[in-house]
C-alpha positions in Angstrom: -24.9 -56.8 -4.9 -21.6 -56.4 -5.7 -22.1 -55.1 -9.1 -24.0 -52.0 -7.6 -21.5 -51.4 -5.0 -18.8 -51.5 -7.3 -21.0 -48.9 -9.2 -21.8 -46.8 -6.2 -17.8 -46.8 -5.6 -17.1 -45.5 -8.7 -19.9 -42.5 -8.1 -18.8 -41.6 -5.0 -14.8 -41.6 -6.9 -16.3 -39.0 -9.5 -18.1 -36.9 -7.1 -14.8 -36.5 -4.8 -12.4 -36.1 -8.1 -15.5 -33.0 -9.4 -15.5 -31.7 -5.3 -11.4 -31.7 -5.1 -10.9 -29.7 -8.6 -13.9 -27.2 -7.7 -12.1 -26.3 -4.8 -8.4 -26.2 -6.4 -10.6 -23.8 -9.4 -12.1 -21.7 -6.7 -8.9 -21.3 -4.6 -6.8 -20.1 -7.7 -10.0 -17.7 -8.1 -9.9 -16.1 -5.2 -5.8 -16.1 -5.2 -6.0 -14.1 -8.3 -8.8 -11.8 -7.2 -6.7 -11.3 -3.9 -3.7 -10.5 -6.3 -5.8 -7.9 -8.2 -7.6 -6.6 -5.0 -4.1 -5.8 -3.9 -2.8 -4.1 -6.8 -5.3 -1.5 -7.1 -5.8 -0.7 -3.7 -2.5 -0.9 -2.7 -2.2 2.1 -6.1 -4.9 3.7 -4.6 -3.7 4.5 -0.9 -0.1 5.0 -2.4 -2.1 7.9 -5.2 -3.9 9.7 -2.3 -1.0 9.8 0.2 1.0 11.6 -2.3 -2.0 14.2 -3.1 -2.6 14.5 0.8 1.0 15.2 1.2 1.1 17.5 -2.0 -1.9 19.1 -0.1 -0.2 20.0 3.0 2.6 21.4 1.2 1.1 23.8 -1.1 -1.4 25.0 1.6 1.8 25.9 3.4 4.0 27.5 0.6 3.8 31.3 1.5 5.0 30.1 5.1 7.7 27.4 4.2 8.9 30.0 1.6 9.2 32.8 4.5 11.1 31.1 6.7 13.4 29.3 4.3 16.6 31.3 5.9 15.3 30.5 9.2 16.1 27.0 10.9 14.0 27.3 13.9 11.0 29.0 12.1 11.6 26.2 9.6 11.1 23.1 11.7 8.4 24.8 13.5 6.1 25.2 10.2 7.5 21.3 9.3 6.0 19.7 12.4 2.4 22.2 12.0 2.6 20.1 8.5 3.4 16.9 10.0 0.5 16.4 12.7 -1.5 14.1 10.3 -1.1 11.0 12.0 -0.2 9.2 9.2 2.8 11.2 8.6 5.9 10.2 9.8 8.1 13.0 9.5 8.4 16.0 7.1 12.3 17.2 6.2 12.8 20.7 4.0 15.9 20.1 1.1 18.1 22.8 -0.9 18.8 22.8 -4.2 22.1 21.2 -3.3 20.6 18.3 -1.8 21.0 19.4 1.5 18.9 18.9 4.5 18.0 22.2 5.9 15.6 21.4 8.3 13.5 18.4 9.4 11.3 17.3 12.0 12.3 15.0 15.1 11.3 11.7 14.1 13.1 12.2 10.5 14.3 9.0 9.8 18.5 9.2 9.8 18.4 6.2 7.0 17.5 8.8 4.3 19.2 11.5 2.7 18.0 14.5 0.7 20.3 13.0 -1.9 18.9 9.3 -1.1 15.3 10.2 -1.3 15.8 12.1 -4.6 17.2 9.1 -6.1 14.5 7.0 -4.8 12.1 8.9 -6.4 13.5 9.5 -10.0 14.2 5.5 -9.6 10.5 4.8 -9.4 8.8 2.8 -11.9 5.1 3.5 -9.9 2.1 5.3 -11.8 2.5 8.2 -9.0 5.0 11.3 -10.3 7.6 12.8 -7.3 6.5 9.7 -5.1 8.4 6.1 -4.2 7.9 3.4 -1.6 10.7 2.6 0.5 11.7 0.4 3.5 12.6 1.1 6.9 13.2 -1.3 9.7 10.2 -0.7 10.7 8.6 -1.6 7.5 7.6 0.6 4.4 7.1 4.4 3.8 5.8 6.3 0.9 8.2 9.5 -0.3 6.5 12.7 -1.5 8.9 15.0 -3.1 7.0 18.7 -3.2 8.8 21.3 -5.0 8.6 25.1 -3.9 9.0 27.1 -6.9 9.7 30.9 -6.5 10.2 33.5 -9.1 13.3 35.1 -6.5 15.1 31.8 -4.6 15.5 29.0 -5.3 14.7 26.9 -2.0 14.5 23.3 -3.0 12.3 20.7 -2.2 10.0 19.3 0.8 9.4 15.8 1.4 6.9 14.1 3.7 7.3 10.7 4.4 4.4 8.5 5.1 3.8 5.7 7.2 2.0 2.6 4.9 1.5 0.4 7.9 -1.5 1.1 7.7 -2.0 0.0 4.4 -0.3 -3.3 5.3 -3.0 -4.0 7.7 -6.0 -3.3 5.5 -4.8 -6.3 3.1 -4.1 -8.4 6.2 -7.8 -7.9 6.7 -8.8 -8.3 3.2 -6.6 -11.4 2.9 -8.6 -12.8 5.5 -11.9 -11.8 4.3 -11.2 -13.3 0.8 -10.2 -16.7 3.0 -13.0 -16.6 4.5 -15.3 -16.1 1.1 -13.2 -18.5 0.1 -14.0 -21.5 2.8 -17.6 -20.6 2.6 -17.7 -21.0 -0.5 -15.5 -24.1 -1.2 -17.7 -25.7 1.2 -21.4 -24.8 0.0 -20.2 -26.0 -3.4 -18.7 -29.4 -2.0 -21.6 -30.2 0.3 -24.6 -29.2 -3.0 -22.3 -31.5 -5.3 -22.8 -34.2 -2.7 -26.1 -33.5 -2.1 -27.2 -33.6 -6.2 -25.1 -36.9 -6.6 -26.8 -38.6 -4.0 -30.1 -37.1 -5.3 -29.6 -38.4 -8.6 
C-alpha cells in the first residue's frame, strides 16, 4: 500500500543518509591517519639519513683529515664515502665557507655558504641536517664537522637523495586508499544488509 511504501522510502532515505556520512567519517579517518603516517616516517628516514651520513664521516675522519691539503687525495676519499647509493654527492668545506673539494655529481645549486645557511635555518627535530630542493626534487643536507686539536679543516657535507622516500608514501598513500575502499564498502553493503534484515 501506499502507506508502507512511503515508509519503506523513508528507510531506504535513512540507510543512504547513515551509508554516505560513514564513508565521509572513514575517509577523514584515514586522511588524518595518512597525515600522521607521513609525519613520522617521513622524520624517521630524514633521522637515519643524517646518522648514516654522520657514519660515513666519522668512520673516515683520520683519512679526510690527512689529506685535507691534498685536492686530488681529497675527492678521491669523497667519492670512497659517497658509493652508498643513496648518496648523491659528498663535498669537503673550509672554515671560510669554501669548497675545497667535492665529488662529480655535486650539485652546482649549492654553496658551502648556502648549505650552511640551510641548515642553521632548519626548524626539523634533526641537528646539522635540512631538506632542500633540487630540480630534480628533494635532498637531505648533513653537515659533519671535523674537529682537530692542530687545523682547523671545516666541515663535510653529504647530500642525500629522498626520492626514495617520496616513493615509499606514494605506496603508502595508495595502500591507505585501498584500506580505505575496502573498508568504506564492507561498511556500506553490512548497513544495507542489517536494514533490510530488520
Amino acid at each position: 500500500d501506499v502507506r508502507g511504501a512511503s515508509r519503506h522510502d523513508g528507510s531506504v532515505r535513512k540507510v543512504l543518509r547513515f551509508v554516505a556520512i560513514l564513508i565521509v567519517a572513514l575517509g577523514a579517518l584515514t586522511w588524518i591517519a595518512y597525515g600522521a603516517l607521513a609525519r613520522t616516517t617521513n622524520q624517521w628516514f630524514e633521522r637515519d639519513t643524517a646518522l648514516r651520513a654522520k657514519a660515513v664521516v666519522f668512520g673516515a675522519r683520520s683519512s679526510l683529515l690527512a689529506s685535507w691539503g691534498d685536492r686530488g687525495a681529497l675527492e678521491e676519499l669523497l667519492s670512497e664515502v659517497s658509493r652508498d647509493e643513496r648518496i648523491m654527492a659528498v663535498g669537503a668545506c673550509s672554515v671560510d665557507l669554501d669548497l675545497v673539494a667535492k665529488t662529480k655529481e655535486f650539485p652546482s645549486e649549492f654553496s658551502c655558504r648556502s648549505m650552511k645557511n640551510a641548515v642553521e635555518r632548519s626548524d626539523g627535530a634533526i641537528p646539522s641536517s635540512a631538506i632542500a630542493e633540487l630540480p630534480g626534487g628533494e635532498v637531505e643536507l648533513t653537515l659533519v664537522p671535523l674537529d682537530d686539536s692542530k687545523l682547523e679543516p671545516g666541515f663535510v657535507v653529504v647530500i642525500h637523495d629522498m626520492s626514495y622516500v617520496d616513493r615509499r608514501e606514494s605506496a603508502v598513500r595508495w595502500m591507505l586508499l585501498v584500506a580505505f575502499g575496502v573498508l568504506a564498502a564492507a561498511a556500506a553493503g553490512m548497513t544495507i544488509v542489517a536494514a533490510q534484515l530488520s
